[in-house]
C-alpha positions in Angstrom: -18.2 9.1 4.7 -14.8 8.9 3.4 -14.0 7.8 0.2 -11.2 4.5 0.2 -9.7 3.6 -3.1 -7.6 0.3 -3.1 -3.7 0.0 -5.5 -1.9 -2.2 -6.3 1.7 -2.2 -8.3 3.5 -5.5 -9.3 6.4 -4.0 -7.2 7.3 -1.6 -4.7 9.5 0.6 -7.0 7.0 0.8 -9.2 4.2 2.0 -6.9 6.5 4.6 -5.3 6.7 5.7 -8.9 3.2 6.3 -9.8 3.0 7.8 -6.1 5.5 10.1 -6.9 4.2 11.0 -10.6 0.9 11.9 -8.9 3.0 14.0 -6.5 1.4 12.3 -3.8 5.3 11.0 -2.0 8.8 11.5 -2.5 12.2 12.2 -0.7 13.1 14.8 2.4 15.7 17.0 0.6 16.8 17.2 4.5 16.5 14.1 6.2 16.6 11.9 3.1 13.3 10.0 4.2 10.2 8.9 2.1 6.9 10.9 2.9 3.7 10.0 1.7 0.6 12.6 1.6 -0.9 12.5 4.7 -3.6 15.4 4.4 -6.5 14.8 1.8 -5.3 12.4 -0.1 -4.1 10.7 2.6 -1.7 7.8 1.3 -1.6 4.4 3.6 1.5 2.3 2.4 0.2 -1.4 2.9 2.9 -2.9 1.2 3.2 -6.9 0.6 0.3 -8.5 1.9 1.1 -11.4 3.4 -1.8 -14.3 3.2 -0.4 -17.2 5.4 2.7 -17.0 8.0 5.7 -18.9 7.9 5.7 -22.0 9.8 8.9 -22.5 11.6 9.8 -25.6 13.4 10.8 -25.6 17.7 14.3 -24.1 17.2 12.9 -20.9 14.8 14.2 -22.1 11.4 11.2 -21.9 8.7 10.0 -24.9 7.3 7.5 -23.3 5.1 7.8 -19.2 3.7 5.4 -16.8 4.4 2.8 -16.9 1.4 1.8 -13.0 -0.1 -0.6 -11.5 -2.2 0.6 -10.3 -5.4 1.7 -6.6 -5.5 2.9 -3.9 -3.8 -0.6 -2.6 -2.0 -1.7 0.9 -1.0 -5.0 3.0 0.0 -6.2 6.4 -0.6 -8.3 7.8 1.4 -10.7 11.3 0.5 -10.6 13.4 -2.0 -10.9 13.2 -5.8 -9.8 10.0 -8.3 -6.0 10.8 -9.5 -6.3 10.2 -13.1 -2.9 9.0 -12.6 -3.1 6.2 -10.8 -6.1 4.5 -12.7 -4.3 2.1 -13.8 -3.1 0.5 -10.2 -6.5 1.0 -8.9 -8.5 -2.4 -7.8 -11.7 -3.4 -6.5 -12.3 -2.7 -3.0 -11.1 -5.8 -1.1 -14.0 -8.3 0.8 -12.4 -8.1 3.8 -9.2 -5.3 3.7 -6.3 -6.0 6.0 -6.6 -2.7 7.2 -9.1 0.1 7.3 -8.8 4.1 8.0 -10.8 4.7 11.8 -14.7 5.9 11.2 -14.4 3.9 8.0 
């Protein structure tokens, strides 16, 4: 069975900075891109969470904004705790917006 551990940040910038300290993402010197760990600890960006869609009316304009969770979200999956990111960790959601396959 494979370990899932649940984040959150109060922003992105501040969750790609605790993911960085932990040396678990950074920058591409090359291409410029953001990685993320993807071999145990694999890291699994969730981002804002968003709870209820916009509505928009017949033409596409919204009437009513998109409603999110609070945070910047992210999962860990295997290995060990980082004793880094103790501090974003959360309880494992009741029913998680997304799950790691064999999970």
């Amino acid at each position: 069975m494979t370990i899932t551990r649940y984040y959150r940040a109060s922003d992105e910038s501040s969750g790609i900075a605790a993911l960085e300290q932990a040396g678990l993402s950074g920058v591409d010197a090359e291409t410029g891109r953001r990685w993320y760990s993807q071999r145990t600890p694999i890291v699994d960006v969730v981002g804002q969470i968003m709870l209820t869609p916009p509505v928009l009316d017949d033409e596409g304009n919204e009437t009513t904004p998109a409603v999110f969770a609070e945070g910047w979200h992210w999962n860990i999956y295997g290995g060990e705790a980082v004793e880094s990111l103790a501090e974003f960790e959360i309880d494992a959601p009741t029913n998680p917006r997304r799950k790691l396959a064999g999970t």
